[in-house]
N, C-alpha and C positions, 0 to 999 in steps of 0.2 A: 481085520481091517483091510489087508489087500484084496480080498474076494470081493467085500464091499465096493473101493473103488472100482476095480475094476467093473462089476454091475452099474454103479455109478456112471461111469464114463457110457458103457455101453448102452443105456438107456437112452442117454442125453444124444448119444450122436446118430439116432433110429434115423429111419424116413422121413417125412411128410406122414401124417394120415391119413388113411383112403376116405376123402370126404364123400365121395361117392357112398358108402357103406353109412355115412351118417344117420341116426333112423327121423324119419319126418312125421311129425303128428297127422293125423287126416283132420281134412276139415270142418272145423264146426260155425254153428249158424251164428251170423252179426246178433248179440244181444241188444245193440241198440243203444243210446244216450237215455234214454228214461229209466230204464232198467237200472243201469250203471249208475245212475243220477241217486236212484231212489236207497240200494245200494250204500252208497256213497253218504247219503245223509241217516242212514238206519248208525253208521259208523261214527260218524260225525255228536249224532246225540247221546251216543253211549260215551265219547268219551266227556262231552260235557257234563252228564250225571254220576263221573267216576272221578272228577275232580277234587283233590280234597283242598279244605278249608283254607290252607297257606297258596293256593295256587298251583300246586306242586300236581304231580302223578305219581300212584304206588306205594308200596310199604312192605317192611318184613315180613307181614304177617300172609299168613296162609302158607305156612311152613309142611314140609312134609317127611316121609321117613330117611329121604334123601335130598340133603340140600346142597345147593352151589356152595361151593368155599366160600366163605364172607367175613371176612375176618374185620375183628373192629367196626364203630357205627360210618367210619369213611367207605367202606364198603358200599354199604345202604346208599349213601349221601351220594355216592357214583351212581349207582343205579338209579336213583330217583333223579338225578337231574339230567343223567342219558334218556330218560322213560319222557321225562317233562321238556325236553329240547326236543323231543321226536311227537311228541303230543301238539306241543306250540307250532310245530313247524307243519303240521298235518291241520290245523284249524286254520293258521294262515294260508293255506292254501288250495282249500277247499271247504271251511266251514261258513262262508258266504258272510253278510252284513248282518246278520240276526243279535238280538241285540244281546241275548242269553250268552253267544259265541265270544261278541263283544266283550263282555265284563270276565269272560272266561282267559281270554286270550290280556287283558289288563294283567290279572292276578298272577297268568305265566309268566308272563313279562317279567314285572316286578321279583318273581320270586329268580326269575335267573339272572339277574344284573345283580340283586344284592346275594345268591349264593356261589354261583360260579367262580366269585371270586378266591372263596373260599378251600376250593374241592384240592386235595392234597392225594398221593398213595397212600394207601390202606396202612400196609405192612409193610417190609421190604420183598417181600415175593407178594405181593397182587396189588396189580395195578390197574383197576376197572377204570380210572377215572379217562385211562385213553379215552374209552368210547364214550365220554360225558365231553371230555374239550372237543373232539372233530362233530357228535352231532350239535352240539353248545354254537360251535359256529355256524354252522348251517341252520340252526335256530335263529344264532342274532344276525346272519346275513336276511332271512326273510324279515326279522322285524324290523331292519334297518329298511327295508324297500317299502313296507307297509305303511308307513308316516316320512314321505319324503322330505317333506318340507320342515319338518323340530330340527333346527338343524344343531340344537344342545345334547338333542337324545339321541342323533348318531353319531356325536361326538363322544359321548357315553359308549354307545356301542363297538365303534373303532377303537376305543382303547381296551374294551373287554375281550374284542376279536382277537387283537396283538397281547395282548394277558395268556390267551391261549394258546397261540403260538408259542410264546415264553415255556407255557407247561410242559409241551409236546415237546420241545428244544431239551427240558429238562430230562424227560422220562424216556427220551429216545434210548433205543439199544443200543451199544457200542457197536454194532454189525450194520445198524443203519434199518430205519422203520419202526415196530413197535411192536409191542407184545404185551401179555396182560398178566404174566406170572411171568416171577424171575425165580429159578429153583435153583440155580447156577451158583449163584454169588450172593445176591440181597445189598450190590453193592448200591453208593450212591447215584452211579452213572449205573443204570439198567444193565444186566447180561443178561435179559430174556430172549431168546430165539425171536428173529422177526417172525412175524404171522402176517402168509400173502393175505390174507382178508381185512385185517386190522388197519395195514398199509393202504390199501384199497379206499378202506373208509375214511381216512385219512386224508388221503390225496385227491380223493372225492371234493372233501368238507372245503380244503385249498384251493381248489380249482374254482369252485364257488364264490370264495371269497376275493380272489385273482379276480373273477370277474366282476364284482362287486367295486373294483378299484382299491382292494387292502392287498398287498402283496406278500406272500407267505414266504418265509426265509428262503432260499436257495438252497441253500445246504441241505435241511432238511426235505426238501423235497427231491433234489437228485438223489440222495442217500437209498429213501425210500424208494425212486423208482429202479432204481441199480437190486434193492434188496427183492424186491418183487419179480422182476424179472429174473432174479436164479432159482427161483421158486417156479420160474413157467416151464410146462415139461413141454417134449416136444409131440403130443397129440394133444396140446392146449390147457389139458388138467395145468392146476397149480395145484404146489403141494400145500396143504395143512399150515406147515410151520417150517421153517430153514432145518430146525432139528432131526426133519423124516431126510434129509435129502442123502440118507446113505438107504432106505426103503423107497425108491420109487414109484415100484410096481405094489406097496402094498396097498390093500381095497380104499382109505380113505383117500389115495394120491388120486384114483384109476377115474376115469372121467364120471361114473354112478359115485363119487365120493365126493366129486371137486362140485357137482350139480351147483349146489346152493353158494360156494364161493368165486366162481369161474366167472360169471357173470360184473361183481362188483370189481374182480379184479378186470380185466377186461376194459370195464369200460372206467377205470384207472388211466388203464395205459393208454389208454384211447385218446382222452382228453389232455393227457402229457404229451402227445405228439409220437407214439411209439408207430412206426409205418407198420408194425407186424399184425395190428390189430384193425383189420379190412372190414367193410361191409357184410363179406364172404362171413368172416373168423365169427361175426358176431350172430349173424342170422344162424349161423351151423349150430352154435352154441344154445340159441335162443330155441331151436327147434328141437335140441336135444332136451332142453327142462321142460317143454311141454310134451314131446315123445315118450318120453322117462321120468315122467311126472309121478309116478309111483314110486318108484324109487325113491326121490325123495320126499314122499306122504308117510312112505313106512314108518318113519322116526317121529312124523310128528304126532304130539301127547305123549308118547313117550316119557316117562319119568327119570329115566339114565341118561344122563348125555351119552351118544356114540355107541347104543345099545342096536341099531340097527344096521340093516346089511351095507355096506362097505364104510358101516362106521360113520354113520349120518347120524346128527344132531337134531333134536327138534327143531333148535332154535334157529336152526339157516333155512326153515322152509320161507317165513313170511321177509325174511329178510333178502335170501335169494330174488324172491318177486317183486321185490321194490328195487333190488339194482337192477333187475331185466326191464323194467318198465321204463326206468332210466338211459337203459341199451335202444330199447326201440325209438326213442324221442330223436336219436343221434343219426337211424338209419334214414334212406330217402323216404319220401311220403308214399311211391307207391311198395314200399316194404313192410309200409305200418300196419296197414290194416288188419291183415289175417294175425298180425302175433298179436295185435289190440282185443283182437276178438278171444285168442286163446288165452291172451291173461285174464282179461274179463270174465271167461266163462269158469275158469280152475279156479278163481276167488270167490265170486258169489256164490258158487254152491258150498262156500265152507263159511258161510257166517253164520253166527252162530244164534241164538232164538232172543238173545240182547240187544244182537245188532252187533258184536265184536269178532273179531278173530283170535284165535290163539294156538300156540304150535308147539309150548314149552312148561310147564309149571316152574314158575321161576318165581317163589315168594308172592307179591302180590303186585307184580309188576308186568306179567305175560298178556293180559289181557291189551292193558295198555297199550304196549310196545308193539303187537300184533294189529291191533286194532290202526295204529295211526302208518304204520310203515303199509299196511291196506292202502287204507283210504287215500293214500300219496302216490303209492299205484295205481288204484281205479281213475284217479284223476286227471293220470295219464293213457286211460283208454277209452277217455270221452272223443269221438270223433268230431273235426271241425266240420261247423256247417253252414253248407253251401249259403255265399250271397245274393 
């Protein structure tokens, strides 16, 4: 334990990083608004013909010789309304007036106002339903902008948004943020290790909803940003989970591990007011996931979680590039383009001959979840144009 801290200590109190050594993508050619456009609606239709009959997106099925822990059908019921709040939230916001999209986007609706209410933890060690309340709100904050004027049905929605807060309030860690396995205790207040990613998405969903005019507890949100920041190393990596923070230097901490999380955290902190996270911190970062973009390709398909080198998951490839497209939205306008261009170019060539993406086999949900955290990126690398 003392070897530990003291490793501990010594890490955290390093240098600066020599940004200088940062490695930079070269440049690649404007793909263009038509491209992206066209893109963007190949995405769009697959998720409309992959809708099922209650509204909803995904299902257990398509299982394989190794699956996620899923315990009990609450499991599922997380997953599927994470999949269907990241689906609804991807038609509203780029599957245009079409009337197919229309009745699509009906059926979402309804199935998440009468199920959300519902969504509970699994077991006492798994708690997926996190990532169903934070993307849950950032579903009902866009349906809530989408029909300004019902002003019954954002009444509706206002109280489902602060419903979710209540959950989140609920299944916080006693450390402060959130985690999605409690292996610890199983008590009724969570002792799951905060996870900088999970907080990240979190704080995201908050910040959303803050500006939406619903105000997200206090408590809960300094907790989480206090927990995230002990997670930030100091050459930017965040760790994994509070649990590694006696392993700093190992591969899934080291900036080729943080790739696909560094990003969402990042621009967490960004939108809480943190001064440490600069135009600099974000561009650096943003040039390292397209630099080192292989690095985190190796994982994806992948059938093992965390089977790749520094202990990369599939599933933070597509998910990574939806908080970097997030990141670039925040930088100045003449910073956007060249990374507009490199996220455009690293997505399109990976859709797949349906029209979807996917980076994970996860049940029969990865399409899905891939496909719409896509098309929410590319939507953000349509360039504005000229009057």
């Amino acid at each position: 334990m003392l070897l530990g801290a003291v490793l501990m200590a010594f890490s955290l109190s390093g240098a600066e990083p020599d940004y200088s050594k940062i490695p930079r993508p070269k440049d690649v050619p404007t793909p263009g608004n038509a491209k992206v456009e066209k893109s963007i609606e190949r995405g769009v239709y697959f998720l409309v013909e992959r809708q099922n009959k209650d509204g909803s997106w995904g299902s257990p099925r398509n299982t394989k010789g190794l699956n996620i822990y899923a315990p009990t059908f609450q499991s599922h019921y997380a997953f599927r309304l994470a999949v269907t709040a990241l689906c609804t939230s991807a038609l509203i916001e780029a599957g245009g007036d079409h009337p197919r999209v229309e009745r699509a986007l009906q059926d979402s609706e309804n199935y998440l106002l009468e199920n959300l209410p519902k969504l509970r933890r699994a077991t006492a060690d798994a708690m997926y339903n996190v990532w169903a309340h934070a993307y849950g709100i950032q579903a009902l904050v866009r349906m809530r902008a989408r029909l300004p004027k019902d002003t019954t049905r954002i009444a509706k929605i206002d109280t489902l948004i602060k419903h979710q807060f209540d959950r989140l309030d609920r299944y916080e860690s006693v450390d402060g943020g959130w985690g999605y396995y409690d292996f610890r205790v199983g008590a009724k207040k969570p002792a799951s290790s905060s996870i900088s990613f999970v907080n990240g998405t979190v704080l995201h969903a908050f910040h959303e909803a803050k500006q939406a005019g619903i105000e997200p507890p206090k408590k809960l949100v300094t907790r989480a940003i206090a927990a995230t920041k002990r997670q930030h190393l100091p050459d930017g990596s965040f760790l994994y989970g509070e649990y590694l923070k006696m392993q700093p230097r190992r591969g899934i901490n080291r900036p080729g591990g943080s790739l696909g999380r560094t990003q969402c955290c990042n621009l967490a902190l960004r939108l809480w007011g943190d001064p440490k996270i600069t135009d600099r911190v974000m561009i650096d970062w943003l040039d390292r996931l397209f630099a080192r973009n292989g690095w985190l390709s190796i994982g994806r398909k992948r059938p093992r979680p965390h089977e790749a080198w520094f202990a990369v998951a599939g599933y933070f490839y597509y998910y990574g590039h939806y908080y970097a497209a997030h990141c670039i939205e925040l930088l100045p306008i003449k910073e956007q383009g060249r990374l507009q261009d490199h996220l455009a170019t690293t997505l399109m060539k990976l859709q797949e001959k349906d029209g979807s993406w996917w980076d994970f086999p996860l049940y029969d949900y990865h399409q899905q979840y891939g496909t719409a955290l896509t098309v929410m990126a590319l939507q953000r690398c349509l360039k504005k144009r000229e009057k």
